[in-house]
C-alpha positions in Angstrom: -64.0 17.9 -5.7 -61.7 20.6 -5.2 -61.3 19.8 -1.3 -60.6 15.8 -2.0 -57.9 17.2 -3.9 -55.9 19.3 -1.0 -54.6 16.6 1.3 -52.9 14.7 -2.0 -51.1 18.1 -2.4 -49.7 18.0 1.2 -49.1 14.4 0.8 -46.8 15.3 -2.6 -44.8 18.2 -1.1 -44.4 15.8 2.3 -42.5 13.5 0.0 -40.9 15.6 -1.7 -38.8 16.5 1.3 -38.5 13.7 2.9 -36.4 12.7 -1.0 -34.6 15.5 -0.4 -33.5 15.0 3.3 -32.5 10.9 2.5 -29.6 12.1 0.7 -28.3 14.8 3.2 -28.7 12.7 5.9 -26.2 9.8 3.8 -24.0 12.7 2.9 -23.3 13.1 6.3 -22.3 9.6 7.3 -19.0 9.5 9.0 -16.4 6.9 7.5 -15.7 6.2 11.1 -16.1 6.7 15.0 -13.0 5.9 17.5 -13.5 6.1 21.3 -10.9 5.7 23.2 -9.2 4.0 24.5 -10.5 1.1 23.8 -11.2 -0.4 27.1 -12.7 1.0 30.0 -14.3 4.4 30.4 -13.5 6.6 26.9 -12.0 9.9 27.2 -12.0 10.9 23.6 -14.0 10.1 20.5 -12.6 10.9 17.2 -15.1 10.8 14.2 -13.7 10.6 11.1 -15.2 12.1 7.2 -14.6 9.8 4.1 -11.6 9.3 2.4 -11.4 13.0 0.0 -8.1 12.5 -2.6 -6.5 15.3 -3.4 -4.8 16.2 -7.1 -0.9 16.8 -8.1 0.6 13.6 -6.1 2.8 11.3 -8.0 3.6 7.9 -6.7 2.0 8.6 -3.2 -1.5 9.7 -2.8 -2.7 12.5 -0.7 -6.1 12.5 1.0 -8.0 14.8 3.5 -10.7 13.8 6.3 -13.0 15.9 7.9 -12.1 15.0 11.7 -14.2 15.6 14.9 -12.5 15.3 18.5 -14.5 15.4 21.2 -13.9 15.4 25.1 -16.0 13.0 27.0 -14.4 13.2 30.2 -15.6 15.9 32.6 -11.7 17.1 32.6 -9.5 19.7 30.3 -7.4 17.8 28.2 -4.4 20.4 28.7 -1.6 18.6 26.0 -2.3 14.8 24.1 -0.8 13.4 20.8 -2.0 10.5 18.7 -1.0 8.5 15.6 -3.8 8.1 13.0 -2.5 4.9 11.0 -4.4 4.5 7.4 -5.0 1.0 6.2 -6.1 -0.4 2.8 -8.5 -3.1 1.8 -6.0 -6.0 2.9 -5.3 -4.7 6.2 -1.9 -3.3 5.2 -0.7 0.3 6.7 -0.3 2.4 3.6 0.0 5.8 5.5 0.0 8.1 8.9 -0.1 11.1 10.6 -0.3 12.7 13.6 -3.0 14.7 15.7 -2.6 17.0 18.3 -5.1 18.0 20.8 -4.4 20.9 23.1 -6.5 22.6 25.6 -9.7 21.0 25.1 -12.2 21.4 27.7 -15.0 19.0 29.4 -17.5 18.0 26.8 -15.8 20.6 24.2 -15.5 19.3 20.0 -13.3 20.2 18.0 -13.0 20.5 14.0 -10.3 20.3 11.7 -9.3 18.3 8.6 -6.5 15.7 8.3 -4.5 15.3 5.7 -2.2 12.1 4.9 0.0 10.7 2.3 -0.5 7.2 1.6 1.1 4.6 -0.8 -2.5 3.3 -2.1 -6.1 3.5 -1.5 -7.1 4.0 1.9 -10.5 2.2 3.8 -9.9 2.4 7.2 -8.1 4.1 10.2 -7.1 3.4 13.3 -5.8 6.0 16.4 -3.2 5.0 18.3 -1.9 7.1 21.8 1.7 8.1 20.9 3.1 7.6 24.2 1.9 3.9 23.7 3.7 3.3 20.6 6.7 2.2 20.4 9.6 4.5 18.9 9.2 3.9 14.8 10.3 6.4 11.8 7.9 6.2 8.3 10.0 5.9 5.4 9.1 5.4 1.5 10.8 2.4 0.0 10.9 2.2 -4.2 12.5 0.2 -6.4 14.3 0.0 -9.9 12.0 -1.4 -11.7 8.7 -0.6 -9.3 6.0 -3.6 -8.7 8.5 -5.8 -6.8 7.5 -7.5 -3.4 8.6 -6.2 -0.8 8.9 -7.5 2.7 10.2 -6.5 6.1 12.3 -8.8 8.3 10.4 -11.4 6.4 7.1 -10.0 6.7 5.5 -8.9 3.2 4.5 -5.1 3.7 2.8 -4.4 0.1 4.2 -4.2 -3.3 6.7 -1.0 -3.9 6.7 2.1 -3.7 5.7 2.0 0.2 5.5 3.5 2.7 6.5 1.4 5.8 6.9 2.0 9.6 10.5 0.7 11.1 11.2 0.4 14.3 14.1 1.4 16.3 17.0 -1.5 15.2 18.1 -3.7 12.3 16.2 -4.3 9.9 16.2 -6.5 6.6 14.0 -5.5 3.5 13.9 -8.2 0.6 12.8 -7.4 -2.6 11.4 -9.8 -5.4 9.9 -9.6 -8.6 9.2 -12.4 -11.5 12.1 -12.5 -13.9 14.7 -10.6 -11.2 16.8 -12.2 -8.7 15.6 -11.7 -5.0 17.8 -9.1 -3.3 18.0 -8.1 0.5 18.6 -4.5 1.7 20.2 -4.3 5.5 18.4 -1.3 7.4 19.3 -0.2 10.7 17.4 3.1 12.6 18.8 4.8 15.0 17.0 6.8 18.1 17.9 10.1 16.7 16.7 9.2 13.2 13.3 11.1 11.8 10.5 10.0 9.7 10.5 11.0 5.5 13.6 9.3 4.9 13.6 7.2 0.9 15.6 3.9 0.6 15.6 2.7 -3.1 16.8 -0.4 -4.8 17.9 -1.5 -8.1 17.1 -5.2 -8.5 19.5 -7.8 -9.7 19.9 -9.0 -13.3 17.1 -11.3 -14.8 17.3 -14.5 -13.3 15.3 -15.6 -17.0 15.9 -15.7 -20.7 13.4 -13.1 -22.0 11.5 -12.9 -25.1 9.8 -9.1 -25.8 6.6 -9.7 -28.2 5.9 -6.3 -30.8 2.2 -6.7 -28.7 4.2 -5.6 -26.0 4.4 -8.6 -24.0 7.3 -10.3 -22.6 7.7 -13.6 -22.0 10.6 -15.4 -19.5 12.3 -18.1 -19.2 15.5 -20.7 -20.6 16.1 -20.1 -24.3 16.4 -23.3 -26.1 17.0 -22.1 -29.4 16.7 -19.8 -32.2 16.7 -20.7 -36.5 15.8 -17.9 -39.4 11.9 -18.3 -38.9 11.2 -19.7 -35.0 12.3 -19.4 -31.4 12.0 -21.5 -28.8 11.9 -21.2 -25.1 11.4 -23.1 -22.3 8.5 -21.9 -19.6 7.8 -23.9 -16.7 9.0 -27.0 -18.5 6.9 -26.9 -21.4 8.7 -25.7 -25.1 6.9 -22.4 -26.5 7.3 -21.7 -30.3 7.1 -18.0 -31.7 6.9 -16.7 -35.0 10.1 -14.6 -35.1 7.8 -11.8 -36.4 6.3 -11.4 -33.7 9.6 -10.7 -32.1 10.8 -7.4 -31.0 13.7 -8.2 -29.0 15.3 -11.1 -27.3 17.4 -10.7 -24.1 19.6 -13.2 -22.8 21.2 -14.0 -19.4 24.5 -15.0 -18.7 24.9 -18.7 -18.4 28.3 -20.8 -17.3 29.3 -23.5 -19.9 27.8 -27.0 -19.0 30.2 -29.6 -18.4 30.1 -32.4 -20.8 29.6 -36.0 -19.7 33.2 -37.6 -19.8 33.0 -41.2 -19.8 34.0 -42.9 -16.4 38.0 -43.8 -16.6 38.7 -47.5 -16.6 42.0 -48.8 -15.5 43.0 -51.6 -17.0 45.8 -53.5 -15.2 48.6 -55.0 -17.5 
């Protein structure tokens, strides 16, 4: 009896470790692994930890990855410099940095961490050579209020504040938000100019009527009028009724005088 009972014990301490080794092994998974280049025989392989944030940051976010370089070629690597570009869940660049390799011999791996800012929530990188990319600065663009669109040279690049990549040139950032009038910002970088520059703008006046609820919400649009007990606005051409209650404040836009229809002149001849 007592020897039927032996191998059940090895069986249950077998187990036991193989529960415990699952979970160390997943630990371990990289977030992602990079040869490069791309094409052809790679030369380099950079392996990359998960996404670690770190605490203090403001309106950007700082993270750190654990990152692995390793020489694949059977020659030193004497000097080579690469951008690592960060990239949220819509494909959008939200933050970069740049790694520097030096003296790294046939076969050799190297360790080190990499830390970033970034302007939302990271999910993937990419590594670029930085002798192929093309001359660009990263600079954070905010505005006043924050959440407006923002696009570059007509291309939407994220809502702000962002961080963007600008190339060499002129530029033109346009910002827009619900209830502001769009507004364009002229940008021109210059070869000598250097990346951790700010541009910030104040959007235009409310394009809208706007009617600020004591729930906190705020409602836009063309005031059509206001007695002791109701006001009335105009959304999207339909008339909304509120409880003046429920009113906390009322802000209006500027509005030129409408023209009144004169009747058509008739000349009478005697």
């Amino acid at each position: 009896m007592i020897a039927a009972l032996i191998p059940l014990r090895r069986f249950g301490v077998t187990l036991v470790l193989l529960l415990l080794t699952v979970p160390a092994l997943a630990k371990d998974t990289p977030l992602q692994v990079i040869d490069w280049p791309v094409t052809g025989t790679p030369v380099l392989r950079f392996t990359f930890g998960k996404f670690k944030q770190l605490n203090g940051m403001s309106n950007l976010r700082g993270y750190v990855m654990d990152t692995m370089a390793e020489n694949l070629s059977p020659k030193s690597i004497s000097a080579a410099r690469f951008t690592v570009y960060l990239f949220d869940k819509n494909k959008i660049r939200i933050g970069e940095d740049v790694i520097a390799l030096n003296n790294l011999g046939p076969g050799e791996t190297v360790k080190f961490q990499t830390t970033i800012s970034a302007s939302g929530t990271p999910t993937s990188v990419t590594v670029q050579d930085t002798a192929q990319t093309p001359k660009a600065i990263s600079l954070t663009v905010n505005s006043t209020p924050q959440g407006a669109m923002l696009k570059l040279d007509n291309s939407a690049v994220g809502t702000t504040p962002r961080i963007i990549n600008v190339a060499i040139g002129k530029h033109t950032l346009t910002f827009s938000k619900e209830g502001f009038t769009t507004g364009n910002f002229p940008l021109e970088i210059g070869p000598e100019d250097v990346s951790g520059g700010t541009v910030s703008y104040e959007l235009g006046a409310a394009a809208f009527d706007s009617i600020e609820l004591r729930d906190g919400s705020v409602v836009n649009g063309d005031l059509v009028s206001i007695s002791g007990m109701n006001v009335d606005i105009r959304v999207g051409g339909t008339i909304q009724h509120f409880d003046r209650n429920k009113i906390k404040r009322v802000m209006l836009v500027q509005r030129d005088t409408p023209v009144a229809n004169l009747p058509t002149t008739t000349t009478v001849n005697p």
